[in-house]
SEBA-137804 format. One line per field, with one value per residue: residue number from 0; x, y, z of N, C-alpha, C in turn; residue in three letters. Coordinates in Angstrom, 3 decimals, padded with zeros to 6 digits. Layout:
<recs>
n NUM	...
nx X	...
ny Y	...
nz Z	...
cax X	...
cay Y	...
caz Z	...
cx X	...
cy Y	...
cz Z	...
res Ala	...
</recs>
This chain:
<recs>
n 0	1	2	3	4	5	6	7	8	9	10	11	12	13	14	15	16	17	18	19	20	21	22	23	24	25	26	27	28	29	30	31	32	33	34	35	36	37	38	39	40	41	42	43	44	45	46	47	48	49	50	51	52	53	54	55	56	57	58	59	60	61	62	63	64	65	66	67	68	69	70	71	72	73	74	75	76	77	78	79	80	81	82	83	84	85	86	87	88	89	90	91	92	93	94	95	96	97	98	99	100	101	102	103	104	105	106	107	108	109	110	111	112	113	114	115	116	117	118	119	120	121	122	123	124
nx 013.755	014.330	015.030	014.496	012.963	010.963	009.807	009.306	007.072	005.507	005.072	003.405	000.830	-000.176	-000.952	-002.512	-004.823	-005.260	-006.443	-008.769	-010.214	-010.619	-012.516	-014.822	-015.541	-016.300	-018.429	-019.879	-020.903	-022.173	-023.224	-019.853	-019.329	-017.934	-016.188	-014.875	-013.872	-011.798	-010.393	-009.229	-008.093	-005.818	-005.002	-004.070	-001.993	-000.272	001.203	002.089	004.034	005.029	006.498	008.190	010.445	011.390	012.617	013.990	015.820	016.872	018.376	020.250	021.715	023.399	023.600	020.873	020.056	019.425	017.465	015.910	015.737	013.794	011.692	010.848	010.113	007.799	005.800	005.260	004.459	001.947	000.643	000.846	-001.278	-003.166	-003.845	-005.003	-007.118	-008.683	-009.239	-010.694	-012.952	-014.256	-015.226	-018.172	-018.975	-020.182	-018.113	-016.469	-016.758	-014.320	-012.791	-013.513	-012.861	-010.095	-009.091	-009.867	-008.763	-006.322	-004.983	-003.856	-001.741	-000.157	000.136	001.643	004.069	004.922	005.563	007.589	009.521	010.413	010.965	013.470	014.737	015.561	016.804	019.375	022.901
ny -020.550	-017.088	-015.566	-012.871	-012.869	-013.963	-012.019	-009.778	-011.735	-012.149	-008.955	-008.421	-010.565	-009.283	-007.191	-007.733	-008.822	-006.383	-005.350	-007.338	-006.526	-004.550	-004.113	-005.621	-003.946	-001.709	-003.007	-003.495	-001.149	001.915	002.668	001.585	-002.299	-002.831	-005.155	-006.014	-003.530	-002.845	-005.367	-004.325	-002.164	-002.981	-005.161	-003.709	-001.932	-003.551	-004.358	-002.045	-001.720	-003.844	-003.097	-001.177	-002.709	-004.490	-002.775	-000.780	-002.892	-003.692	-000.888	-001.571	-003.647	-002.223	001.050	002.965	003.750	007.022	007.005	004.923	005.484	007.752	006.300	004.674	007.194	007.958	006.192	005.583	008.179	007.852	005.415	007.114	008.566	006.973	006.375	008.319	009.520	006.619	007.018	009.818	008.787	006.789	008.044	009.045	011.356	012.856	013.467	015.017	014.399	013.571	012.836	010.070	009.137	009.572	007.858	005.205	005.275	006.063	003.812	002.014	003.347	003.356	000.492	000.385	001.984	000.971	-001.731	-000.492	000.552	-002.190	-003.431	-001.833	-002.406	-005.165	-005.283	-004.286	-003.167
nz -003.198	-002.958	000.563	-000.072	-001.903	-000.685	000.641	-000.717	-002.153	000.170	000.571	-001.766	-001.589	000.899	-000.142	-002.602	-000.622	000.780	-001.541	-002.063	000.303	000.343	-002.143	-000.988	001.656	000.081	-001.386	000.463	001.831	003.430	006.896	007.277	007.868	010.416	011.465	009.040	007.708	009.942	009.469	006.976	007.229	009.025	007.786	005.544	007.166	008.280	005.350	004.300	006.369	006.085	003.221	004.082	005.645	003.675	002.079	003.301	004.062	001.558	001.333	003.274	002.129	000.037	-000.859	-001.668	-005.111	-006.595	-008.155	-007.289	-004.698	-005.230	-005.932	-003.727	-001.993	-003.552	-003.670	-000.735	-000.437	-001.864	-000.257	002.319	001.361	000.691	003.314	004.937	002.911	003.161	005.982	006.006	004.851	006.597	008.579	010.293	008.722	005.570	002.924	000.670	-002.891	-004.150	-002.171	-002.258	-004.765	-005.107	-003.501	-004.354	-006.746	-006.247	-005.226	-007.398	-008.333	-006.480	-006.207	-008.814	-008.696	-006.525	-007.716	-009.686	-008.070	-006.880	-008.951	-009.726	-007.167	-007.759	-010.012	-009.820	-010.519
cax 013.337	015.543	014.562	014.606	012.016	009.415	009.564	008.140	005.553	004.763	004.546	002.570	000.049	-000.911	-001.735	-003.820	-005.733	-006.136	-007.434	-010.163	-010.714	-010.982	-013.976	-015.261	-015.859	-017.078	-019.758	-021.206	-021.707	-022.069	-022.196	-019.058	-019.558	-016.923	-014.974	-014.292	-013.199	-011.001	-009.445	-008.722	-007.279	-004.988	-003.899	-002.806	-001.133	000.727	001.641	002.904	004.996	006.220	007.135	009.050	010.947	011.530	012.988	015.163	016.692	017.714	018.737	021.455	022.606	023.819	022.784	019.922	020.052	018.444	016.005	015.464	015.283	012.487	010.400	010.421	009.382	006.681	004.949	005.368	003.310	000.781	000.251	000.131	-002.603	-004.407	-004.191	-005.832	-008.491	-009.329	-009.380	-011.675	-014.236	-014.591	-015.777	-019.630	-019.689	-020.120	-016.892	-016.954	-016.491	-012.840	-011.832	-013.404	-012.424	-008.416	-008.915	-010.540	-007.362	-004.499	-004.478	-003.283	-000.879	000.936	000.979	002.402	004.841	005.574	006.555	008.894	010.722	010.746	012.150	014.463	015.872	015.938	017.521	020.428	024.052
cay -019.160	-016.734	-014.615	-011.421	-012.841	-014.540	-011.078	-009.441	-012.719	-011.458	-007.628	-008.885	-010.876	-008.001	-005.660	-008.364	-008.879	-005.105	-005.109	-007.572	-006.279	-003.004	-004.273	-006.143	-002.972	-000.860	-003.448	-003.625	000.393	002.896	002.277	000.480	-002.949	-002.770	-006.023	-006.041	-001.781	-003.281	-006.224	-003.981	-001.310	-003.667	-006.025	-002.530	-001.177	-004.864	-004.832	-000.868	-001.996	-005.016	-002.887	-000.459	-003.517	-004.511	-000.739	-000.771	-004.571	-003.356	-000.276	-002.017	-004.066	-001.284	002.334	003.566	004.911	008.325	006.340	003.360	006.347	008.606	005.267	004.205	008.039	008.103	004.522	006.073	009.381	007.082	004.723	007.850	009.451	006.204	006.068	009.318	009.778	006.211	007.540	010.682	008.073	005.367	008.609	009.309	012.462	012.971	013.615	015.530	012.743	013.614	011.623	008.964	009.438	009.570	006.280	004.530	005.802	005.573	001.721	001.161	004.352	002.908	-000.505	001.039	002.612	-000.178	-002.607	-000.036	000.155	-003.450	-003.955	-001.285	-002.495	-006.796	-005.411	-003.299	-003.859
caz -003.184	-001.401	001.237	-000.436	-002.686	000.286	001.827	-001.748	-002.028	001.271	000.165	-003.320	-000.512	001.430	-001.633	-002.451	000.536	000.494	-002.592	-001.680	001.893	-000.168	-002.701	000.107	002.114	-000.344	-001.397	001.924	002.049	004.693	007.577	006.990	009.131	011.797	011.150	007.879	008.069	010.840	008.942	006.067	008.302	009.712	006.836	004.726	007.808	007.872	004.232	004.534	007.635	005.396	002.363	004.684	005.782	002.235	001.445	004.626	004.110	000.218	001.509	004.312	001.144	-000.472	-000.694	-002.786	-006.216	-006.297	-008.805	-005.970	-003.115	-005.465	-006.347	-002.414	-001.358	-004.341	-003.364	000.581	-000.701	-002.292	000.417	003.002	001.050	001.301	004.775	005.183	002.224	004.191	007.399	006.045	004.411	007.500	009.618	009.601	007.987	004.504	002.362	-000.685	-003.926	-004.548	-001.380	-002.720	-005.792	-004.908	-002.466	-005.596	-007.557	-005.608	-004.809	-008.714	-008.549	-005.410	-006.950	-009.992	-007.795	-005.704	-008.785	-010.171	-006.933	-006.437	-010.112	-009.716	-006.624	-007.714	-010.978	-009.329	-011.276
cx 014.163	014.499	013.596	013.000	010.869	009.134	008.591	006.870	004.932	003.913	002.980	001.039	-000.952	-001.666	-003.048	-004.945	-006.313	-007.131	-008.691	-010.442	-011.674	-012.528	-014.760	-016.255	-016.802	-018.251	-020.570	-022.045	-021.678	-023.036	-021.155	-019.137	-017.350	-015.518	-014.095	-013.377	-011.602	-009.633	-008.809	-007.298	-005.704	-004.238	-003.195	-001.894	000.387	001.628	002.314	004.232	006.025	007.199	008.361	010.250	011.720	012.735	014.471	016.080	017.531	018.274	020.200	022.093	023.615	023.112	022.342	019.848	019.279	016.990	015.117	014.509	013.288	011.301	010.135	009.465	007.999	005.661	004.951	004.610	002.125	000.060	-000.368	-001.350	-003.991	-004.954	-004.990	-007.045	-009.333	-009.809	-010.823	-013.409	-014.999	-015.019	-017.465	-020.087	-019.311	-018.770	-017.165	-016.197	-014.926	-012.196	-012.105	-013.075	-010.784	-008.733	-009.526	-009.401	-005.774	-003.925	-003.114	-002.061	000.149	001.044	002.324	003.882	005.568	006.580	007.777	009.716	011.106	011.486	013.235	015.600	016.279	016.649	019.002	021.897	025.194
cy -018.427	-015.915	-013.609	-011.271	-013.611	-012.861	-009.842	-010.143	-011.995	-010.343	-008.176	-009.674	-010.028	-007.156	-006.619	-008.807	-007.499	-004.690	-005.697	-007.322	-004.781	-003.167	-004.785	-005.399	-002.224	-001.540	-003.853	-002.335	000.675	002.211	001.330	-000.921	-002.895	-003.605	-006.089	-004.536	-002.424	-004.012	-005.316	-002.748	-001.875	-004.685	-004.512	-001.585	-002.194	-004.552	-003.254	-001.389	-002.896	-004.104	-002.074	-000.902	-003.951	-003.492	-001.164	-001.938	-003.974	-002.454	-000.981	-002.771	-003.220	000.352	002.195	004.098	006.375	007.940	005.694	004.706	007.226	007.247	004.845	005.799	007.538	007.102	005.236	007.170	008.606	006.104	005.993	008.694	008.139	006.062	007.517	009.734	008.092	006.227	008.713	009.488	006.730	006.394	008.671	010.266	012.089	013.335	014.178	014.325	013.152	013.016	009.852	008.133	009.032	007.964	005.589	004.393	005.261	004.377	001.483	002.260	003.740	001.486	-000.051	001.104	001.689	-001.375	-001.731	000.098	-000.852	-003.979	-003.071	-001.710	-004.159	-006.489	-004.329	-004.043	-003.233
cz -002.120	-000.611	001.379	-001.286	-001.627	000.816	000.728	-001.834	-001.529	001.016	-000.746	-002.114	-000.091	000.388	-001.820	-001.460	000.529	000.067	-002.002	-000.518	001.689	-000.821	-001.919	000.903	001.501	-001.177	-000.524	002.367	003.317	005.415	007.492	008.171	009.119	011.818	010.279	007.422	009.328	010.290	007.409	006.703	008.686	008.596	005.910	005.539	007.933	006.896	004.082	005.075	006.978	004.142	002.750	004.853	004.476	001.927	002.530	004.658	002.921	000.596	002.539	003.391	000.132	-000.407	-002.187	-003.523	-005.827	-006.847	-007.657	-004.618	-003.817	-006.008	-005.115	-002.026	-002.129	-003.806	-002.145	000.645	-000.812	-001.174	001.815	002.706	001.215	002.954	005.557	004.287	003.109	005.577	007.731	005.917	005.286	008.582	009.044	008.709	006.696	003.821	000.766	-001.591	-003.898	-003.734	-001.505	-004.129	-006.130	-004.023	-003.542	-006.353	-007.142	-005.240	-006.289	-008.982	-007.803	-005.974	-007.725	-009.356	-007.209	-006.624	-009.090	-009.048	-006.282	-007.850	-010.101	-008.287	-006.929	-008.945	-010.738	-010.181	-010.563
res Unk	Unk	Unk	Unk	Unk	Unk	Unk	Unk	Unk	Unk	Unk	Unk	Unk	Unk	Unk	Unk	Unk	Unk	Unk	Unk	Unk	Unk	Unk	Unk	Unk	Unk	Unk	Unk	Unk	Unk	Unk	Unk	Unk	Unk	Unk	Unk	Unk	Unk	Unk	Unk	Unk	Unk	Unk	Unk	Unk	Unk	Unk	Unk	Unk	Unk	Unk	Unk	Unk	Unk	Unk	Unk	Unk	Unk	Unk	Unk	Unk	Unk	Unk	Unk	Unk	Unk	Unk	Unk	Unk	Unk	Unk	Unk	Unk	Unk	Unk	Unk	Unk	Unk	Unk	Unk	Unk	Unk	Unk	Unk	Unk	Unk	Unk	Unk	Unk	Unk	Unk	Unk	Unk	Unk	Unk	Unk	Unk	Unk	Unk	Unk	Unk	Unk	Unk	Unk	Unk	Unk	Unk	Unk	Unk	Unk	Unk	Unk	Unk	Unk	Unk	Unk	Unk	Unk	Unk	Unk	Unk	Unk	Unk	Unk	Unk
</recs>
């Protein structure tokens, strides 16, 4: 296995941990307990940090299609909006449904997102 591909595993890893750190969370309910809000916090700030890494390694191999560059921003929108509709919904106050609504949503958008800019940059010619 090369490298290029432990450092996706890796990526592919994290999402998943997310994910279940994510259902995890939201079947324990408000108040969110503490640890588990914590460990989710922290493994999808990880697995961000890794995909960045990811982006930036392919990128020093060559430069970035315009395709490669608008599928890294797009996945980079998607992941920032998680990190703030989660940010609104781990405070105490109430949140109108649409932020939970979009943080419910956007996990499978930024996947989405994330594959096509991981097949667009392992299939480069």
């Amino acid at each position: 296995m090369s490298t290029s591909q432990l450092w996706i595993l890796g990526a592919v890893c994290f999402y998943l941990l997310v994910f279940v750190s994510g259902f995890w969370l939201s079947r324990s309910g408000k108040p969110y307990n503490q640890v588990i809000l914590t460990l989710h916090k922290l493994v999808a700030l990880a697995g961000a940090i890794l995909l960045v890494i990811v982006l930036y390694r392919a990128s020093r191999v060559a430069t970035l299609s315009a395709a490669e560059l608008a599928a890294g921003v797009v996945t980079g929108l998607f992941i920032l909006g998680l990190f703030v509709t989660g940010a609104l919904l781990s405070i105490d106050k109430p949140m109108p449904a649409i932020v939970s609504r979009l943080h419910h949503i956007t996990p499978y958008l930024a996947v989405l997102s994330t594959v096509v800019a991981l097949y667009l940059l392992l299939n480069r010619r």
